[in-house]
BARO-551188 format. One line per 4 residues: their letters; for each residue y negated, z negated, x of C-alpha. Coordinates in Angstrom, 2 decimals. Each point is the difference from the previous one (the first is absolute). Example, Ala and Ser with C-alpha at 12.3 -4.5 7.8 and 13.67 -1.06 7.14 Angstrom:
! BARO-551188
as) 4.50,-7.80,12.30 ~ -3.44,0.66,1.37
***
This chain:
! BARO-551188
xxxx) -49.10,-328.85,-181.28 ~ -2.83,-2.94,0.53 ~ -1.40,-1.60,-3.56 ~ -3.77,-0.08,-0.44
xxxx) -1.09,-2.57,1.01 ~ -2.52,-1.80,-2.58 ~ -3.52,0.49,0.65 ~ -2.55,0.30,-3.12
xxxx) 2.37,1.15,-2.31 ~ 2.00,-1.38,-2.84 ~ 3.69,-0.89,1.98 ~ 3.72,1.57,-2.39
xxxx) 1.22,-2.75,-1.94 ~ 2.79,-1.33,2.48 ~ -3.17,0.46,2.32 ~ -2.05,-2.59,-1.87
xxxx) 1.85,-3.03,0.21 ~ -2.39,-2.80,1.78 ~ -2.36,2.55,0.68 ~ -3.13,-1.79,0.37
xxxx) -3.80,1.59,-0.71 ~ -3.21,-1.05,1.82 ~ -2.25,-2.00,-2.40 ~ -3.14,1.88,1.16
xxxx) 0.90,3.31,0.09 ~ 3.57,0.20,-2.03 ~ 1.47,1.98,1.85 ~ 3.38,-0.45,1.55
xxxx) 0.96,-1.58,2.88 ~ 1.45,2.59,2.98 ~ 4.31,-0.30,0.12 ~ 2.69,1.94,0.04
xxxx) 3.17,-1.46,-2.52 ~ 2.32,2.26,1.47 ~ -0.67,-0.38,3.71 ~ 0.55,-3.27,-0.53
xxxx) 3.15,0.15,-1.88 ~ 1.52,2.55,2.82 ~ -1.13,-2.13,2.19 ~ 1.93,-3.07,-1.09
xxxx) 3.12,2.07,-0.89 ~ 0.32,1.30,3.37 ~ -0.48,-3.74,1.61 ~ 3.42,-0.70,-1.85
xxxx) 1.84,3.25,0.35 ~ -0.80,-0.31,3.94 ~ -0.39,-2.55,2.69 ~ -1.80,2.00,2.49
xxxx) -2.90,0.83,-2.80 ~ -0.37,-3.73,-0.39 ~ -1.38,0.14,3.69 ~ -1.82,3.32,-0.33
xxxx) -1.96,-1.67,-3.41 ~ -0.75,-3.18,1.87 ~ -1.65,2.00,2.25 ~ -2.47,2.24,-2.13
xxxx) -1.13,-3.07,-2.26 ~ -2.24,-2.99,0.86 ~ 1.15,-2.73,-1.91 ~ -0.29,-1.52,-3.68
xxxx) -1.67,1.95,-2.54 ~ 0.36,3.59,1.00 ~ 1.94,0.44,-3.18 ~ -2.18,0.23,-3.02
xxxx) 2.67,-0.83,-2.36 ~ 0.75,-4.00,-0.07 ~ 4.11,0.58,-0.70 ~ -0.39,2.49,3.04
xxxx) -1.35,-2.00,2.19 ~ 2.61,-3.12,-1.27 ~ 2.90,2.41,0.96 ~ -1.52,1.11,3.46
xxxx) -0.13,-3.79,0.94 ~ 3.33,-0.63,-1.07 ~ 1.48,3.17,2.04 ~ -2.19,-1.80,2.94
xxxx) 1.63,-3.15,-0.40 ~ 3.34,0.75,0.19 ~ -0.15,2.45,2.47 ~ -1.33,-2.36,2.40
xxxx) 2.31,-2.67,-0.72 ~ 2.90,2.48,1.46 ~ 0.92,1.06,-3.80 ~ 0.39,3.40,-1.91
xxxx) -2.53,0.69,-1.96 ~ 1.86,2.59,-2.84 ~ -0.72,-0.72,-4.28 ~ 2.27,-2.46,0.23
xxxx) -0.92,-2.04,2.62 ~ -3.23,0.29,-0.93 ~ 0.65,-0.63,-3.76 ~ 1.53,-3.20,0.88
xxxx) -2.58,-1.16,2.46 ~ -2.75,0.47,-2.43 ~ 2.19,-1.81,-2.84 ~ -0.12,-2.61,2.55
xxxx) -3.10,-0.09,0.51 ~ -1.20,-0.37,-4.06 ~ -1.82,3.71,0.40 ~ 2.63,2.47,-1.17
xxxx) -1.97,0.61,-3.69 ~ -3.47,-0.14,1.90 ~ 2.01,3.05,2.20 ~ 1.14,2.04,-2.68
xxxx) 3.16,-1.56,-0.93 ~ 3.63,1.06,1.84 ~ -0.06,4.03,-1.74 ~ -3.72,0.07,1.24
xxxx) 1.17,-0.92,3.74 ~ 2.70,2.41,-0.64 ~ -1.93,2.53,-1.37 ~ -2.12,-0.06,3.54
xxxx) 3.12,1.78,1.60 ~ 0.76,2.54,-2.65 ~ -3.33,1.10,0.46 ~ 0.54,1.04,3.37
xxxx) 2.14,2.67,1.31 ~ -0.26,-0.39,3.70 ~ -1.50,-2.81,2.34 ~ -1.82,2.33,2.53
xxxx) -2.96,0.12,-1.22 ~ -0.75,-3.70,-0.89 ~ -2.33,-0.09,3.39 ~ -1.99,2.47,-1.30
xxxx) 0.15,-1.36,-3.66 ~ -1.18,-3.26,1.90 ~ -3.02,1.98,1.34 ~ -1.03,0.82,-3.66
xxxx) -0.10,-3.45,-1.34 ~ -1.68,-1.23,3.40 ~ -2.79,2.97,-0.66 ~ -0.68,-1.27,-3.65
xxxx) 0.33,-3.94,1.24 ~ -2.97,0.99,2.28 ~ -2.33,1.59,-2.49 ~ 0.88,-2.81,-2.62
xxxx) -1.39,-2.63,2.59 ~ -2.92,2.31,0.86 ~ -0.46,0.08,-4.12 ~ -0.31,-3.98,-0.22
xxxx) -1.76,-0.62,3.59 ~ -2.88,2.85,-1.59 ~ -0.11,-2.18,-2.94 ~ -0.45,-3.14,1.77
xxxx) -2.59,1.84,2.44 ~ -2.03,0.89,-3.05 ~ -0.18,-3.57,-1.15 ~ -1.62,-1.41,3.61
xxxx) -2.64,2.83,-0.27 ~ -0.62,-2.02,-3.51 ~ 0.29,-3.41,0.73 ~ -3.21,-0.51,1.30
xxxx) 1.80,-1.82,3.27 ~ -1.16,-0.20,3.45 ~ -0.26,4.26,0.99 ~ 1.53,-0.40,3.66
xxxx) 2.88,-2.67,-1.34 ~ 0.51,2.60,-2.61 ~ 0.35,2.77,2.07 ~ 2.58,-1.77,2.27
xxxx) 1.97,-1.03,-3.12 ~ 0.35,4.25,-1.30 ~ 0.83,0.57,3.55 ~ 2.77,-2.74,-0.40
xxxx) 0.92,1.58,-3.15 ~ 0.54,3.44,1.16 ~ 2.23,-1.29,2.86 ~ 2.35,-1.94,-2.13
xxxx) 0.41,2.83,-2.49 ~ 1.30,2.13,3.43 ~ 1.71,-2.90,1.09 ~ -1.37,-0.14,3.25
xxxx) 0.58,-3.98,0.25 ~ 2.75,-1.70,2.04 ~ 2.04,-2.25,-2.17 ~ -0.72,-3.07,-0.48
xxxx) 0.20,-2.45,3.29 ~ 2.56,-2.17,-2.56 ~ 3.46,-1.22,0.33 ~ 2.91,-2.57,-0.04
xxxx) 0.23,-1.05,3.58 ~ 3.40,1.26,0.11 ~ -0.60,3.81,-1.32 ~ -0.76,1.42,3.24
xxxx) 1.65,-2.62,2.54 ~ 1.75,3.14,1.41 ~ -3.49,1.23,1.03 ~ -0.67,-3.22,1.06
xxxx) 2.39,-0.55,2.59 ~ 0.08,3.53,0.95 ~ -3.96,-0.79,0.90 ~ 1.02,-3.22,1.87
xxxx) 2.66,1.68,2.01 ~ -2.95,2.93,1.01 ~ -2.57,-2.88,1.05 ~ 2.94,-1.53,2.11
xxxx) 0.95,2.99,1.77 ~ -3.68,1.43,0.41 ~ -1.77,-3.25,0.70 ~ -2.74,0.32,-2.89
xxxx) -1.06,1.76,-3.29 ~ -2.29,2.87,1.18 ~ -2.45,0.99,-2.02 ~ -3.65,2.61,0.55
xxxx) 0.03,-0.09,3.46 ~ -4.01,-0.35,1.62 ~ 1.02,0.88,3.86 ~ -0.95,-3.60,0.94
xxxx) 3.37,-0.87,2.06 ~ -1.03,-3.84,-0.32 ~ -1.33,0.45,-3.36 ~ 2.91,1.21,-1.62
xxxx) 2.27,-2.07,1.82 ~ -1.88,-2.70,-1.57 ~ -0.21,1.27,-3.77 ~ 2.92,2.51,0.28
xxxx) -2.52,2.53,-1.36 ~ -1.72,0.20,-3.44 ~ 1.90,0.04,-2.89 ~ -0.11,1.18,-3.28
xxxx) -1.88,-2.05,-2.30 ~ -2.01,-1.73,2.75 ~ -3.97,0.00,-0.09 ~ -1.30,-0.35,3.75
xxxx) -3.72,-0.65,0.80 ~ -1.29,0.95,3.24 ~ -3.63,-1.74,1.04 ~ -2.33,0.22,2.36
xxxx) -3.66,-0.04,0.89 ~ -2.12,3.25,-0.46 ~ 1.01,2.64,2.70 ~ 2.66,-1.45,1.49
xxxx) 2.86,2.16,-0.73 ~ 1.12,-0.40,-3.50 ~ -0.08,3.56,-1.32 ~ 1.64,0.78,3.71
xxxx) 3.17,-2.80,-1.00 ~ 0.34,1.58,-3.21 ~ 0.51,3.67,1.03 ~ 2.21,-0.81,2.71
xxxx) 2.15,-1.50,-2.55 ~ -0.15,2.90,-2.47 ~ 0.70,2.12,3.15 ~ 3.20,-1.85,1.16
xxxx) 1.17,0.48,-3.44 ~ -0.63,3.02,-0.52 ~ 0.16,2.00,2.92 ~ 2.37,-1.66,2.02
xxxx) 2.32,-1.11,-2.40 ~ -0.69,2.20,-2.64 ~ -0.07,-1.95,-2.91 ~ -2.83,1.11,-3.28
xxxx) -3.25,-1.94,0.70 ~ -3.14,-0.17,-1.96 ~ -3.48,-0.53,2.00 ~ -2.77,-0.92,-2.41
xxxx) -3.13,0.08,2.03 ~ -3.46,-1.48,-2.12 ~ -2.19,0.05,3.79 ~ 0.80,2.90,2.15
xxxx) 0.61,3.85,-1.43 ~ 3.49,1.16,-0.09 ~ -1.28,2.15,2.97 ~ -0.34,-3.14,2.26
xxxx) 3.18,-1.22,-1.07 ~ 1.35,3.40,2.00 ~ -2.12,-0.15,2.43 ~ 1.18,-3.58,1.11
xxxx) 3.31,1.22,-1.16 ~ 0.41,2.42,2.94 ~ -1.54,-2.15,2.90 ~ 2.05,-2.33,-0.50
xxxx) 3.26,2.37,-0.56 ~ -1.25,2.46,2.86 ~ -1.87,-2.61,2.39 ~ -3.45,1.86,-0.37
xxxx) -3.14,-1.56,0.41 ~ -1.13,-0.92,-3.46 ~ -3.56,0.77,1.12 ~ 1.22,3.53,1.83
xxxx) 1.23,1.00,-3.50 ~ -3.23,-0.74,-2.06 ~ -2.39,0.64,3.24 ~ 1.75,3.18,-0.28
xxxx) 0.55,-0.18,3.83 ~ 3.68,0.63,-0.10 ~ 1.42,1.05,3.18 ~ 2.76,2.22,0.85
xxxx) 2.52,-2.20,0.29 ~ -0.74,-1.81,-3.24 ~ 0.10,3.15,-2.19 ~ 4.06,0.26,1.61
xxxx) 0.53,-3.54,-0.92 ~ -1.13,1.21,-3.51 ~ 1.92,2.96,-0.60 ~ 3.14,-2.23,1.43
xxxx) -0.88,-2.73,-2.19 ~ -1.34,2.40,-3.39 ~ 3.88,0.63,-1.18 ~ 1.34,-3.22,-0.22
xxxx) -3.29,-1.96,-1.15 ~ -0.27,3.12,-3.22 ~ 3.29,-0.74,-0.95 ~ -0.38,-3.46,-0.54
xxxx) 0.10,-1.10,-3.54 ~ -3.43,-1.44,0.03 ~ -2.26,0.05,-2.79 ~ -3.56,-0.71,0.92
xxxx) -2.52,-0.61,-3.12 ~ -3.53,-0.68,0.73 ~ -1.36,0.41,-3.40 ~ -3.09,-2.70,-0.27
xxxx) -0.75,-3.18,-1.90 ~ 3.97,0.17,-0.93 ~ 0.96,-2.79,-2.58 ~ 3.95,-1.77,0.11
xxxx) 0.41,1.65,-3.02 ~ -0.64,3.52,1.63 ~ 2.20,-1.02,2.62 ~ 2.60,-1.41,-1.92
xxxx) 0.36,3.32,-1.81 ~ -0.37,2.08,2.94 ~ 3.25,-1.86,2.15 ~ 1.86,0.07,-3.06
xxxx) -0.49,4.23,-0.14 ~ 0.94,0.03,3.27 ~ 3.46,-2.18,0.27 ~ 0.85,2.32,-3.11
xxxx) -0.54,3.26,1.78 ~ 1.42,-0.69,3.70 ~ 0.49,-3.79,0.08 ~ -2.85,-2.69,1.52
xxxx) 1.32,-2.69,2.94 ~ -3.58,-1.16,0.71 ~ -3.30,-0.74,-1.22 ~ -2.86,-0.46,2.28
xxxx) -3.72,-1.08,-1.95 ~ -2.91,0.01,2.13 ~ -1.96,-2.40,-1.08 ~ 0.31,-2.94,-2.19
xxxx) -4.14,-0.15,-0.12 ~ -0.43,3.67,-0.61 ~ 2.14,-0.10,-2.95 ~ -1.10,-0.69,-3.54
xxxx) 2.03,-1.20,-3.05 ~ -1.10,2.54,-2.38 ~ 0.13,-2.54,-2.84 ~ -3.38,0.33,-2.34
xxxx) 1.26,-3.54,-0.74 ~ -2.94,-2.20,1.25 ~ 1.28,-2.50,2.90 ~ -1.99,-3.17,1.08
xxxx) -0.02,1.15,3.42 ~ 1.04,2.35,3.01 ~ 2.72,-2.70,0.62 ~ 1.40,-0.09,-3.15
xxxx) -0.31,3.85,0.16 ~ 2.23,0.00,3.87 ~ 2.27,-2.82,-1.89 ~ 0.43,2.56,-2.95
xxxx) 0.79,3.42,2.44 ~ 2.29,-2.41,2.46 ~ 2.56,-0.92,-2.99 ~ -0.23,3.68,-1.28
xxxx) 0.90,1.24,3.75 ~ 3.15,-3.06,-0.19 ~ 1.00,1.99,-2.72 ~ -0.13,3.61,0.79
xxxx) 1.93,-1.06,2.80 ~ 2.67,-1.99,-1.91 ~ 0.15,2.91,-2.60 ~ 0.04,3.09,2.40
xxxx) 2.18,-2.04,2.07 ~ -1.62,1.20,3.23 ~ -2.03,-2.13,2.40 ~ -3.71,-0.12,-0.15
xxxx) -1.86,-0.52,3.03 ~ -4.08,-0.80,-0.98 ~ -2.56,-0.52,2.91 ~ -2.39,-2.47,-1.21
xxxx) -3.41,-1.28,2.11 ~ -0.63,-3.64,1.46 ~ -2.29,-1.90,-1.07 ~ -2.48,-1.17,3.38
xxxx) 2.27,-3.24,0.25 ~ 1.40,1.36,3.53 ~ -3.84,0.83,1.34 ~ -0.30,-3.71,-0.61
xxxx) 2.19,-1.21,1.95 ~ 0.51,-0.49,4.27 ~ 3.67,2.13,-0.01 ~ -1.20,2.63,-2.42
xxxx) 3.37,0.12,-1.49 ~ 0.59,0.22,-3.70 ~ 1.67,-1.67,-2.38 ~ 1.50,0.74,-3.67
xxxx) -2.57,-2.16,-1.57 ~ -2.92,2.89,1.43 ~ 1.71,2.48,-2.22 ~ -3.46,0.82,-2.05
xxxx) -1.10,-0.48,-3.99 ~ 3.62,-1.30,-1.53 ~ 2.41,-2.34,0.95 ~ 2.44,1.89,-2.18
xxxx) 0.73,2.19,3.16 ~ 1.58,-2.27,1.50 ~ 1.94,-1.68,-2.62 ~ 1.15,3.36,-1.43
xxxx) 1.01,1.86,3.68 ~ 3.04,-0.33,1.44 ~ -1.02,0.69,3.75 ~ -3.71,-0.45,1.40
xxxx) -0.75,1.63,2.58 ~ -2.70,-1.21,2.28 ~ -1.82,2.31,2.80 ~ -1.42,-1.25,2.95
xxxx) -1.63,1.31,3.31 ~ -1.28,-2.31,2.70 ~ -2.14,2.84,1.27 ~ -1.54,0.97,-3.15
xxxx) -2.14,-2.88,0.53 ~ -0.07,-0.67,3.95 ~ 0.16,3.18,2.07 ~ 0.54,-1.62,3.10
xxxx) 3.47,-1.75,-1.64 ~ 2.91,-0.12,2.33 ~ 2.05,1.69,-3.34 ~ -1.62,2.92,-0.35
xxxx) 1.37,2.70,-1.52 ~ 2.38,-2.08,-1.81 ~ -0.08,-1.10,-3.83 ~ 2.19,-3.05,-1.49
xxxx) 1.89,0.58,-3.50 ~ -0.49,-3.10,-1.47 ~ 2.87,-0.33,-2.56 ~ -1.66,-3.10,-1.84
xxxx) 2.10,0.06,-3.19 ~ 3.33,1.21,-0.64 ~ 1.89,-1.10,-2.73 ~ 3.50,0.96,0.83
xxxx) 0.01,-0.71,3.47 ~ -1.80,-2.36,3.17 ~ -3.74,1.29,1.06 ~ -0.98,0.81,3.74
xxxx) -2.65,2.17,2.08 ~ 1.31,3.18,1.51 ~ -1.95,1.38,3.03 ~ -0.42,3.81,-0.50
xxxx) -2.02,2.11,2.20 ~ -3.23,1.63,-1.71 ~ -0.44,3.69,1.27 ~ -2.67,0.73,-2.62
xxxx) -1.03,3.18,2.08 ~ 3.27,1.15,-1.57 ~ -1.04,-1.59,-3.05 ~ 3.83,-1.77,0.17
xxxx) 1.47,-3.69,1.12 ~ 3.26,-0.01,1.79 ~ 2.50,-2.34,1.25 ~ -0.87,-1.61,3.04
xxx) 2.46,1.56,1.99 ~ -0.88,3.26,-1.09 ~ -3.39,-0.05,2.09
***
């Protein structure tokens, strides 16, 4: 039969012991003494529960009390050095180690297995103490939430810092990006021997044959601008990317559109998927044949894990929070922002000016995207420099109000069409991806073909 766990109410005696209360409230801390004692009993009676425990629990401090938690790193230790982990072993490691009176002494180890009859139900022992782990976090990140709302900080940066809060007490964060070189050298060459035999790390894939030759994809991490003059085919670049990941490869995307309602997003969505007329779907002139291509395209394009949010005058913080709901709930391989100039930082902090503002939202975007560990593609506008000059064609120094864009990106982007500015140009119909910075690889201009009645680029030889 289960003990009670401890919630509220005044614990037995053998309960008690470093049972801590909650200065504010005095009340008591949620655990469960026996779970955890069963639990570590059954570790040493059984090999196979050793596996089954590592399994339920998250790491370091799911155990409420400190000898617990001393003895559960022990068991760890040996096990994966290849060693039994029984009272004895254990015993001795910790007597080793300097910790064996901070663990209860040897009877106290001993006393873990005496407690337990049988090993089978450590996993679901494990499940307790993982259950009351969880609502002790939740305990202190409410705590610390209730001390931003009095600090008098900066509202937004305060907000960002309870949403921060609430994700470490679920543990939603990778671990730390730290290690001895040598830790995971297995990985390492395992990684090396991949790129060898496949040619290249692949990462988001946009449908760009040339493109992705060039950067291998985007990867996690990675913050890529993508530029261009007023109404030439920014928003277009950006869904086609979203839509190779999404649709075609089927990987979780996130679409964050500040200019155009999340019904334009579909609409372009579907002539470029179905090759319909963008202006036959909102002239509502479609014809015959496009409504087939729709109902042939419909299936595949609704099952796509594509999120598209439209909400207006969206802050980073908003869509910080809202990326980080989503990779919880089905996972997130993309983010797509457009745009840079529609966003706003949401700080009441007052800034100089609208550059130190863009400067301010480009870090935060760096990041989300180090922190989510997904890459964030953000279409920004030119400033006029291209009008100004003979070629028209851009360069990174155009990107408008903050230098900090390009310093903080790791790919920009540049658009370009010789016929958005002579109709009579020999190149019409195609556009020029400019890649002007990338910081793990060389830079080039890759030719696509611009079939903006489809509201999509494609490769060259795809016309």
């Amino acid at each position: 039969m289960r003990a009670d766990r401890t919630q509220g109410r005044r614990p037995a005696p053998d309960e008690g012991a470093g049972v801590s209360e909650t200065d504010e409230f005095s009340r008591q801390l949620p655990f469960d003494a026996a779970a955890e004692r069963s639990v570590l009993g059954g570790m040493m009676l059984s090999e196979d529960a050793i596996a089954d425990v590592v399994e339920v629990l998250e790491g370091s401090g799911d155990f409420h009390s400190p000898a617990h938690e001393i003895v559960y790193t022990a068991i760890l230790a040996l096990h994966s050095g290849g060693q039994p982990a029984d009272p004895i072993t254990v015993t001795n490691h910790l007597r080793e180690q300097g910790l064996l009176g901070k663990a209860g002494g040897g009877s106290g180890v001993h006393d873990l297995i005496s407690a337990v009859p049988t090993a089978a139900n450590a996993e679901h022992h494990a499940g307790i103490i993982r259950d009351c782990a969880i609502r002790r976090r939740l305990i202190k990140a409410g705590t610390q939430i209730v001390q931003l709302g009095y600090d008098g900080a900066d509202a937004t940066e305060s907000m960002d810092a309870a949403q921060a809060e609430l994700n470490d007490a679920a543990r939603v964060r990778e671990d730390p990006d730290s290690a001895l070189f040598g830790e995971d050298v297995g990985d390492l060459i395992s990684e090396l021997e991949a790129l060898q035999r496949d040619g290249h790390a692949t990462g988001v894939l946009t449908g760009y044959t040339d493109f992705d030759g060039l950067t291998h994809g985007l990867h996690p991490g990675q913050m890529i601008i993508v530029a261009g003059r007023p109404a030439l085919g920014k928003s277009t670049l950006g869904v086609d990317m979203a839509r190779q990941a999404a649709i075609h490869d089927g990987r979780p995307v996130a679409f964050f559109s500040l200019e155009m309602s999340r019904r334009e997003v579909q609409h372009r969505i579907i002539s470029a998927e179905a090759r319909i007329g963008l202006h036959h779907i909102r002239g509502g002139s479609m014809t015959d044949t496009d409504w087939v291509r729709f109902s042939q395209t419909l299936p595949r394009v609704q099952a796509a894990p594509l999120t598209i949010d439209a909400t207006p005058n969206q802050t980073i913080t908003q869509i910080k929070a809202r990326c980080r709901r989503l990779k919880q709930r089905g996972g997130l391989d993309l983010v797509v922002i457009d745009y840079l100039q529609l966003l706003s930082s949401g700080s009441t902090r007052r800034t100089e000016t609208r550059q130190q503002e863009v400067s301010d939202m480009s870090r935060a975007i760096k990041l989300m995207a180090k922190e989510l560990e997904v890459p964030v593609v953000v279409l920004a506008q030119l400033n006029r420099g291209p009008e100004q000059r003979t070629d028209k064609k851009p360069q990174v120094s155009d990107l408008r109000e903050s230098g900090s864009l390009e310093q903080d990106a790791d790919l920009v982007i540049l658009l370009h069409r010789e016929d958005a500015y002579d109709k009579d140009s020999p190149r019409a119909g195609e556009a020029d991806i400019i890649v002007g910075k990338h910081r793990n690889g060389p830079t080039a201009t890759i030719t696509v073909a611009a079939q903006l009645h489809y509201s999509r680029f494609v490769d060259m030889a795809r016309t």
